[in-house]
C-alpha positions as CSV (number, residue, x, y, z in Angstrom):
1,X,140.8,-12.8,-96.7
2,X,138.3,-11.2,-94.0
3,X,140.2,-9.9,-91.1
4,X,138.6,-8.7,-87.8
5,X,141.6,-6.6,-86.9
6,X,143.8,-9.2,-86.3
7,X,147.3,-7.8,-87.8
8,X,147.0,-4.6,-85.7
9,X,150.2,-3.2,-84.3
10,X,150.7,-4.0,-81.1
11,X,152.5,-1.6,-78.5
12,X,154.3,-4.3,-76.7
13,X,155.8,-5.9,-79.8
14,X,159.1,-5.1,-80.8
15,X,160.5,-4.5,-84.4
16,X,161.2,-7.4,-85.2
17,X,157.9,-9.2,-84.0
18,X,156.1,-6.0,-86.3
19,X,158.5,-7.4,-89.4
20,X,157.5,-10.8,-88.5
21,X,153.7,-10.3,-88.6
22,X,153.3,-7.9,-92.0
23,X,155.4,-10.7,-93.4
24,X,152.8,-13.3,-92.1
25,X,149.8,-10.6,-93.0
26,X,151.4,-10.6,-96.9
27,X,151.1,-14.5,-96.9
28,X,147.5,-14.4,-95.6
29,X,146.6,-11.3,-98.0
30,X,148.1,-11.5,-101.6
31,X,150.1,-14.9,-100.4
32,X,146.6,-16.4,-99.9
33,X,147.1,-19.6,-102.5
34,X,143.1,-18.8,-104.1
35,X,145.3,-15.8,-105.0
36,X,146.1,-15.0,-108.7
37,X,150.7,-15.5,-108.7
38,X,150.4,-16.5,-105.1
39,X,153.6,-18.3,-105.7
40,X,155.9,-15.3,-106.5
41,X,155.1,-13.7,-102.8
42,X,156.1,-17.0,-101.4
43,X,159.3,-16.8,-103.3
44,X,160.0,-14.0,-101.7
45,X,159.1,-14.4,-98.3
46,X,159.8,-18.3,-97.5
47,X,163.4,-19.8,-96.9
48,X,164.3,-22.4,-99.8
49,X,165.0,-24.7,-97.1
50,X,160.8,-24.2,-95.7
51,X,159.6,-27.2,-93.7
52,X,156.0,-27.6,-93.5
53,X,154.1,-29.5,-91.1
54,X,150.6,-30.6,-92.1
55,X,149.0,-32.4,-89.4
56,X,150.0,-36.2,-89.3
57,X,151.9,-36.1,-93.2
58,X,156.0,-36.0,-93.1
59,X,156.9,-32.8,-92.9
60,X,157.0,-30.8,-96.3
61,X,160.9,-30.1,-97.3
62,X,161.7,-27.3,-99.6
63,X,159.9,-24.1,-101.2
64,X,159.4,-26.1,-104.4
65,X,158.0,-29.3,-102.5
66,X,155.6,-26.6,-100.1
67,X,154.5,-24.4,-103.1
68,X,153.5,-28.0,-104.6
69,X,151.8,-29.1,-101.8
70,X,149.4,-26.2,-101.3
71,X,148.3,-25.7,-105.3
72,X,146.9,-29.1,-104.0
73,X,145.3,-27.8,-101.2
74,X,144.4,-25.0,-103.1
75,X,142.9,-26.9,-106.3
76,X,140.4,-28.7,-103.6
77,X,139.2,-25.0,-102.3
78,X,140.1,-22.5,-105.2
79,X,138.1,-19.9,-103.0
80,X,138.5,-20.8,-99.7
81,X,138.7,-17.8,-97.5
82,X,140.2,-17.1,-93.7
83,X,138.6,-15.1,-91.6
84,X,141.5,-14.1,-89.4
85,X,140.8,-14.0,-85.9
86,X,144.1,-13.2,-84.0
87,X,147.5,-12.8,-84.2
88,X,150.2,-13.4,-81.8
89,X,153.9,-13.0,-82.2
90,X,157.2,-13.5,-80.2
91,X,160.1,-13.2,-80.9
92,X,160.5,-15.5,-83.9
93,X,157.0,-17.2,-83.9
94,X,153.7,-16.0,-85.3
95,X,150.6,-17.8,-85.0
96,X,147.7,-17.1,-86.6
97,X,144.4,-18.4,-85.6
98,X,141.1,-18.2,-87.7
99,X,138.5,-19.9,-89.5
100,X,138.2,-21.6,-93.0
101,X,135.4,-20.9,-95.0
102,X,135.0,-22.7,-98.9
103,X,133.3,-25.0,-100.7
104,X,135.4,-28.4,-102.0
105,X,135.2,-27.8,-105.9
106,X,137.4,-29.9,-106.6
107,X,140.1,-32.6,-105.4
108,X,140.9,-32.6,-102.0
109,X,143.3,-35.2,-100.6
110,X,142.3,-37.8,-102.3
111,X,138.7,-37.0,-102.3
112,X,136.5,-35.7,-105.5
113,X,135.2,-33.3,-105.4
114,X,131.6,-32.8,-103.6
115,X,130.8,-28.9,-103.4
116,X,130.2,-29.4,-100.2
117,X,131.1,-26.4,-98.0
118,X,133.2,-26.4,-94.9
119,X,133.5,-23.8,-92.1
120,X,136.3,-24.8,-89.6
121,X,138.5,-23.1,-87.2
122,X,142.4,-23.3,-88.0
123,X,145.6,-22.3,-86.5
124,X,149.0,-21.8,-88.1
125,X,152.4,-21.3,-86.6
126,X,155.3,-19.8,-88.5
127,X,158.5,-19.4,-87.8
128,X,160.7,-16.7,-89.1
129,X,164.4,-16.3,-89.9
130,X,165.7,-12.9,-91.2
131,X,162.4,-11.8,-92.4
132,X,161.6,-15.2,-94.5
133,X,159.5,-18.1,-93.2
134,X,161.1,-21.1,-92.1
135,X,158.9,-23.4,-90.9
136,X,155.1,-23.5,-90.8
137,X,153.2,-25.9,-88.9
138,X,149.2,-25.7,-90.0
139,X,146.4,-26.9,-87.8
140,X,142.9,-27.4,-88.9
141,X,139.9,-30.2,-87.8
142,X,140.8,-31.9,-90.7
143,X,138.2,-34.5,-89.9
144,X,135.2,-32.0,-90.2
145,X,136.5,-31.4,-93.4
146,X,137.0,-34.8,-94.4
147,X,133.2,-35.5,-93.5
148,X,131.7,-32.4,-95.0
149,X,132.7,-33.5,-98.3
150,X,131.8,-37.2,-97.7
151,X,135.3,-39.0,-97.5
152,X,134.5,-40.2,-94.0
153,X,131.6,-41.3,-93.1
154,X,129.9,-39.4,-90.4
155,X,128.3,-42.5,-87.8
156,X,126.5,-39.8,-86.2
């Protein structure tokens, strides 16, 4: 992960909102699913009752189903990286927005893969209950992606 200061303390947060964010920062850092035992942080940092939001899909229900769901992801980009941009937080919401940077080597919803390389921006919420995520709702331009590595075509 590349970071342009984006998990800096902030004077105006309060504790809680500081707790929130290293827990976010740990799931973008060694969380990070191109990550060797990425699983074992989630275990420890997201409620067994997670739901996960992934653009138009129903909603993701479980740690199990959402650990599943982004080896997936993850098998399509095994070295994706996120350039972290910013960081807000309140109260029990933290949303991260960045940019996606990898190259599709292998399948990605669906698709074969293409080693094509995308570069888009992307935005995640979380929400947090007693220190452990809750919910996560993750936003990128799935479409560029989805054209980069050739399963749409681009009429352009």
């Amino acid at each position: 992960m590349n970071t342009d200061a984006p998990f800096e303390a902030a004077p105006f947060r309060t504790p809680r909102e500081e707790a929130n964010v290293a827990t976010v920062q740990k799931m973008f850092g060694e969380g990070w699913g191109a990550n060797v035992g990425w699983e074992n942080l989630w275990r420890a940092n997201v409620a067994l009752n997670v739901r996960t939001f992934f653009h138009s899909y129903p909603p993701i229900e479980g740690l199990d189903a959402a650990i599943e769901f982004n080896a997936e992801l993850f098998a399509g980009f095994p070295r994706l990286q996120m350039t972290v941009k910013k960081t807000i937080a309140e109260e029990d919401t933290v949303i991260v927005r960045g940019r996606l940077t990898g190259s599709q080597d292998g399948p990605f919803l669906g698709a074969p893969a293409s080693g094509a390389v995308v570069d888009v921006p992307d935005v995640t919420l979380f929400r947090l209950e007693d220190g452990k995520i809750v919910e996560s709702r993750y936003f990128t331009d799935l479409l560029a992606v989805m054209t980069a590595i050739g399963a749409v075509e681009n009429k352009n």
